[in-house]
C-alpha positions in Angstrom: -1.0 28.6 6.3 1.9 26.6 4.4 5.4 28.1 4.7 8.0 28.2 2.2 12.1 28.8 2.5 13.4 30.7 -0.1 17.0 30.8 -0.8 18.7 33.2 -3.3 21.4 31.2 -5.4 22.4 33.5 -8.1 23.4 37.4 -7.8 21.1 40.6 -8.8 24.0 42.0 -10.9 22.8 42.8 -14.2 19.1 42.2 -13.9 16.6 44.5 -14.6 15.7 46.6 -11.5 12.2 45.2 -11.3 13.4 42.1 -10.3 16.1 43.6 -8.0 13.2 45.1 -6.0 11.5 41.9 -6.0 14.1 40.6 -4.3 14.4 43.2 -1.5 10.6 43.1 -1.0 10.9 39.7 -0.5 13.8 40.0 2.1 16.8 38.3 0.1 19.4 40.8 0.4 22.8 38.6 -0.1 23.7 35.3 -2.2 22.7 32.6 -0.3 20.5 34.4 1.7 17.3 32.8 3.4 13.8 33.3 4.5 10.5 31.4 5.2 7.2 33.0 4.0 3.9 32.3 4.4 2.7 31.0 1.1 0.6 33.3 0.1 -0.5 34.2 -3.6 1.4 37.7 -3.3 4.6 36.1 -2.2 3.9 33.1 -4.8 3.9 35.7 -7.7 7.0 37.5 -6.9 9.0 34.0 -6.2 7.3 33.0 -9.9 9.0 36.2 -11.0 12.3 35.9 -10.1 12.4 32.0 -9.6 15.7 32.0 -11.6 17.5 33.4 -8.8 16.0 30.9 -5.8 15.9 28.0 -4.9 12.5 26.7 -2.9 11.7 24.3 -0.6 8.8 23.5 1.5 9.4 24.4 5.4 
């Protein structure tokens, strides 16, 4: 399956805790933090929900 890298490039401070979580569950726990998923239409949601804070590339 395709793999993405996910970088988080703006802080969780003041954002509602739903999308704090989303965060966490996705393994982003610092700025500039990163991780490569599998693509998968879970992990595409919660990167559509928060996509504000990332920045994504292909991997």
């Amino acid at each position: 399956m395709k793999k993405i890298k996910i970088t988080q490039v703006k802080s969780a401070i003041d954002r509602p805790e739903s999308q704090k979580l989303t965060l966490k569950a996705l393994g982003l726990r610092k700025m500039n933090s990163s991780r490569e998923v599998e693509a998968t239409p879970q992990i595409l949601g919660m990167v559509r929900k928060v996509e504000h804070l990332l920045k994504v590339e292909e991997a």
